[in-house]
N, C-alpha and C positions, 0 to 999 in steps of 0.2 A: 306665633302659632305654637302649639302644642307640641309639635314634634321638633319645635329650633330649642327646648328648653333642656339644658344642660343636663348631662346624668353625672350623679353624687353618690357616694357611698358611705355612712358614719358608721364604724367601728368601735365598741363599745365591746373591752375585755372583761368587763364584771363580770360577776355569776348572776345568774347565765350572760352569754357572750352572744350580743347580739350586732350582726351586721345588713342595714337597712340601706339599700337603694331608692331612690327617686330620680326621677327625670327623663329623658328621652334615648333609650339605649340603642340608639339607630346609627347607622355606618355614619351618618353625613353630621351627628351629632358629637360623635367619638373622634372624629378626625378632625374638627376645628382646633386649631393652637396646640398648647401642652394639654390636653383631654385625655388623650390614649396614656400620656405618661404617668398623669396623676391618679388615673383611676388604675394602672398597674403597679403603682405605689402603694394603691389604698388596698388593694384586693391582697398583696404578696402577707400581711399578717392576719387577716381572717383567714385566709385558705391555710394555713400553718395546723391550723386543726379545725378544716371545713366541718368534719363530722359530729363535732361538740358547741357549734356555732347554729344558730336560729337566722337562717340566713330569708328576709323577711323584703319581699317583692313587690307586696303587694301597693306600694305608691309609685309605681314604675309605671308612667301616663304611656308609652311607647318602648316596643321591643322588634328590633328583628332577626333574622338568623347571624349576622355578625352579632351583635353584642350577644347572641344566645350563645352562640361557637367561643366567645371572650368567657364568659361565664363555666360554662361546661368546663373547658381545659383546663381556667383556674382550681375547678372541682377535681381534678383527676380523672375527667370522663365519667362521670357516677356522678345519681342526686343526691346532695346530703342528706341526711338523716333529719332535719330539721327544716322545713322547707316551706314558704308562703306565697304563692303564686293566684296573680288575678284570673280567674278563668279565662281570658282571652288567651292568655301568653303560654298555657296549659300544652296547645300543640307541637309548640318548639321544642320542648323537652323530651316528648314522647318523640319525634321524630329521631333527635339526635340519642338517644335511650335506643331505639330501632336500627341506627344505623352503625352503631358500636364504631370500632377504630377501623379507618380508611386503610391501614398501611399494608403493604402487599409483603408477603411470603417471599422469602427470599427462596432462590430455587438451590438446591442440593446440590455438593459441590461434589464435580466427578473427574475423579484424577485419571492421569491420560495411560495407566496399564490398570485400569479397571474393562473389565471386559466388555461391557455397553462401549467403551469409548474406542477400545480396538477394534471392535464391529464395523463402528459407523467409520473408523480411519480405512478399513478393506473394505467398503464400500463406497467411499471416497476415490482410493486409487483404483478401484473397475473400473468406474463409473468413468475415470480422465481417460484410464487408456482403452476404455470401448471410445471415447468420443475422439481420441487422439489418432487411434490404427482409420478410425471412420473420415477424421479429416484427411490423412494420406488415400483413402482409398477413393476418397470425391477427387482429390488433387490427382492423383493419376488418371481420372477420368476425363476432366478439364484437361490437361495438356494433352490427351489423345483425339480430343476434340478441337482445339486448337494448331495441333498437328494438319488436323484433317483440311480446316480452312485457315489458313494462317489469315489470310487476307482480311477476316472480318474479326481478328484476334483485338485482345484490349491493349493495343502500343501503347498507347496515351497516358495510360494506367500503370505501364512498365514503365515507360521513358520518369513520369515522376515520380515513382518510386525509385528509380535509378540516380535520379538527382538530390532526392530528402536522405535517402539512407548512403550513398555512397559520394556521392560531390561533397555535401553539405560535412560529410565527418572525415575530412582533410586536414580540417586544420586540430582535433581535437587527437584524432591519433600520431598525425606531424610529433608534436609537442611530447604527446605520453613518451611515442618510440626513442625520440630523439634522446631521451631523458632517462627512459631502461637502456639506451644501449650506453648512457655516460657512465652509469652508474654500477653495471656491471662490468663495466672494461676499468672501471677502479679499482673494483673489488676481484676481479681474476688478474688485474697488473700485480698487482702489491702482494700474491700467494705466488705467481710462477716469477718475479724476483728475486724472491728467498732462494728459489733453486735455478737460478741462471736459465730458467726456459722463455724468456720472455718473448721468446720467436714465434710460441705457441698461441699465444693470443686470440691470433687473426682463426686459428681451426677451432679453437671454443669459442669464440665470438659468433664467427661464422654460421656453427653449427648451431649454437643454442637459439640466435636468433631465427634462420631462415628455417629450420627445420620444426624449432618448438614456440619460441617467445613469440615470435613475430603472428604467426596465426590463431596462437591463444590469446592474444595481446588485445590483437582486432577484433576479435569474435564477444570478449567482455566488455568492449567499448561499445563494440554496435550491437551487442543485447542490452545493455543500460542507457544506450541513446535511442535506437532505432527500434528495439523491443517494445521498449516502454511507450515509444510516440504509437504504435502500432494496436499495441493494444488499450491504447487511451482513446483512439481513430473510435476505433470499432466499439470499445465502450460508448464514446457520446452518443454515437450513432445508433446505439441500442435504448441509451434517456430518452434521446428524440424522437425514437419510434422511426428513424430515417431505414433502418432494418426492414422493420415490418412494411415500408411504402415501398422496397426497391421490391419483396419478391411480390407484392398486389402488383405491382408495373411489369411482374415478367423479369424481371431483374434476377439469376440464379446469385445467393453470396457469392461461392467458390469461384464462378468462373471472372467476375469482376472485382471481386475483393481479395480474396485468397491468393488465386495465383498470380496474380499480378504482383501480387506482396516477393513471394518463393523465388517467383523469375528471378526480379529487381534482385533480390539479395545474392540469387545463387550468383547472379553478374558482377556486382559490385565488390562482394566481401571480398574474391582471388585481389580482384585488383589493389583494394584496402592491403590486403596481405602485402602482395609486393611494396606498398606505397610505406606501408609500417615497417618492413626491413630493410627499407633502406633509408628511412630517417632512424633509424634503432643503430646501424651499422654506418654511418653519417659521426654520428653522437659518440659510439666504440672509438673511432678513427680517432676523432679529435678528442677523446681520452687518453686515446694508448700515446698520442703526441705528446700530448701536455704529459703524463704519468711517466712511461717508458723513453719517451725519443723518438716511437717508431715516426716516421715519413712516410704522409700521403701515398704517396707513388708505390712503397715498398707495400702498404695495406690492401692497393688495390690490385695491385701485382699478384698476390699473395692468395688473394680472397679463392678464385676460382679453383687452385689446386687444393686449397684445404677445404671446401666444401663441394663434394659431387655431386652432378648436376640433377642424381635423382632427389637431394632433398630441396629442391626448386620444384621439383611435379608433385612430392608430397604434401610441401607446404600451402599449394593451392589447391589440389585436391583439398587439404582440411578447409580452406578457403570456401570452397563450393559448398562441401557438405554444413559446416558452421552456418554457414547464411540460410540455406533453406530450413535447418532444424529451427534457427531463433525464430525466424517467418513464420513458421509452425507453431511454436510454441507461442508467439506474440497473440497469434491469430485464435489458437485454440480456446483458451484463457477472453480473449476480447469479444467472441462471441457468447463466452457464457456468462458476463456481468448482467448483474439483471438491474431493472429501471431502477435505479436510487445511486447515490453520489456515493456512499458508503464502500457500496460492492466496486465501485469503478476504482476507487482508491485503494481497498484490499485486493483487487482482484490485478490490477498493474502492479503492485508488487510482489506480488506471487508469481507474474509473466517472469521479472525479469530474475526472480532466484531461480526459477525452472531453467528458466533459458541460460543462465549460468552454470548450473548443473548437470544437464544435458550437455551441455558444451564441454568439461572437464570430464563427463564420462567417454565422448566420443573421440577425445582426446587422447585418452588410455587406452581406446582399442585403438587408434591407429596406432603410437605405440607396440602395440601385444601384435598388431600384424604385422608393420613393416620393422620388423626388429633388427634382423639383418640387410636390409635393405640401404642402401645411402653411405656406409662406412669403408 
């Protein structure tokens, strides 16, 4: 057949310089065996100076927009100046002549204290904390309502949430606590050694962990464990459209999604606290053993008069308030990913640097308030 018959190219650099095509310039002809290679062999020294070449078509039995698209690029995109063409094959040219270069505009690069871009960043932070004051303000509506009939309240919803964020991250803050409290009872052994206070131990131990480590400790474990599953929850749930069928069904988010999340945490996370200061203060013990000499007995002896018992109600308080902020912040974030896989993966990790962030800021006021408090 006409169109199985091979395409050729002769090359002929005399004066004048002509380069002559024959044969079938069609996709299923150019791709048999070494075809594409040889004919971009043949083409790379005519096209060296397309423009002074007679580059002559007209035995070319078949053409179509691939071998025209081959041709053209070899050309620099432009018809040579010399040029022999069967009227049939007249159209391809004109086409790709019409449609000039495909490639798209790169978009303008705009640096981040350029003033367009500081706009759209204060319209950004409105925009979270109009929807952020807006989710406390549905959230205190649900629990007033909830209040009202506990009876017909979402347990179900609480109970597992009480089990995924606070059972399940036992063994992960176990481990961390166990391992800040070795590490810094090494490191405050071997500074009150130098000065014969090693009796002190157990009151900087004491204090740093129940007062400050221990519920900062817990709160960035369970905003990078329990943050990020939360707002991953509520992202899928937004791909799948399972969102948009809960409120068709009557389904409110807040009162089944939201605050069942705030509950669970405000419950869990005190207990996480106590459960992380005492594998933190566990780990101290058997540092200050191995390190100092001190004995168990003398540690535990010891513990209750160097640390007063109000930094036990502050350390939980931070407890409480830490878990409902991450729940907030999990939540806030996980209802605005929108349908694509992209926003769910940028959008959980933005949860949990928020939720980190908010956690070390809430942290500093308790500090700035309870300052003389616990000493």
């Amino acid at each position: 057949m006409l169109n199985d018959a091979a395409p050729t190219l002769s090359y002929t650099p005399d004066d004048p310089a002509t380069a002559t095509l024959a044969g079938a310039w069609q996709v299923r002809a150019l791709a048999e065996g070494n075809t594409m290679t040889s004919i971009t062999a043949a083409l790379r020294p005519a096209c060296k100076a397309a423009d002074h070449v007679h580059w002559d078509l007209s035995q070319v039995i078949a053409l179509d927009y691939i071998g025209a698209q081959l041709l053209w690029d070899a050309w620099g995109r432009k018809r040579p100046a010399q040029l022999t063409l069967a009227p049939q094959h007249e159209d391809f040219f004109l086409r790709l002549e019409e449609t000039g270069t495909l490639a798209l505009k790169k978009p303008p690069k705009i640096y981040w204290y350029a003033p367009a871009s500081l706009l759209q960043f204060k319209h950004k932070m409105l925009d979270h904390l109009v929807g952020f004051v807006s989710l406390i303000g549905q959230l205190a509506l649900d629990l007033g309502q909830f209040a009202k009939n506990p009876v017909r309240g979402p347990w179900k919803e609480i109970s597992a949430n009480i089990f995924h964020t606070g059972y399940q991250a036992l063994g992960i803050t176990a481990l961390v606590g166990f391992l800040i409290g070795v590490v810094l009872s090494y490191l405050s052994a071997q500074q009150l050694h130098q000065f014969g206070g090693d009796v002190f131990l157990v009151n900087i131990l004491g204090m740093s962990v129940i007062r400050e480590l221990g519920p900062l400790l817990a709160a960035i474990l369970v905003a990078g464990r329990s943050g990020s599953s939360i707002t991953a929850q509520l992202g899928v749930m937004r791909v799948t459209e399972e969102l948009d069928a809960m409120l068709v069904m009557g389904l409110p988010h807040g009162y089944r999604l939201i605050m069942p999340k705030v509950i669970a945490l405000a419950i869990s996370m005190p207990l996480l606290v106590v459960w992380t200061d005492a594998m933190a203060l566990i780990g101290g013990m058997v540092a200050a053993n191995l390190e100092l000499g001190l004995s168990y007995k003398y540690f535990i002896r010891e513990l209750p008069d160097a640390v007063p018992l109000a930094n036990y109600w502050i350390g939980l308080g931070k407890g409480v308030v830490f878990g409902g902020l991450i729940a907030l912040v999990a939540c806030h974030f996980g209802l605005r990913i929108k349908p694509n896989t992209e926003s769910l993966g940028e959008g959980t990790t933005i949860s949990v640097v928020s939720a980190i962030t908010i956690v070390i800021l809430a942290d500093a006021v308790f500090a700035i308030i309870f300052t003389g408090v616990g000493f």
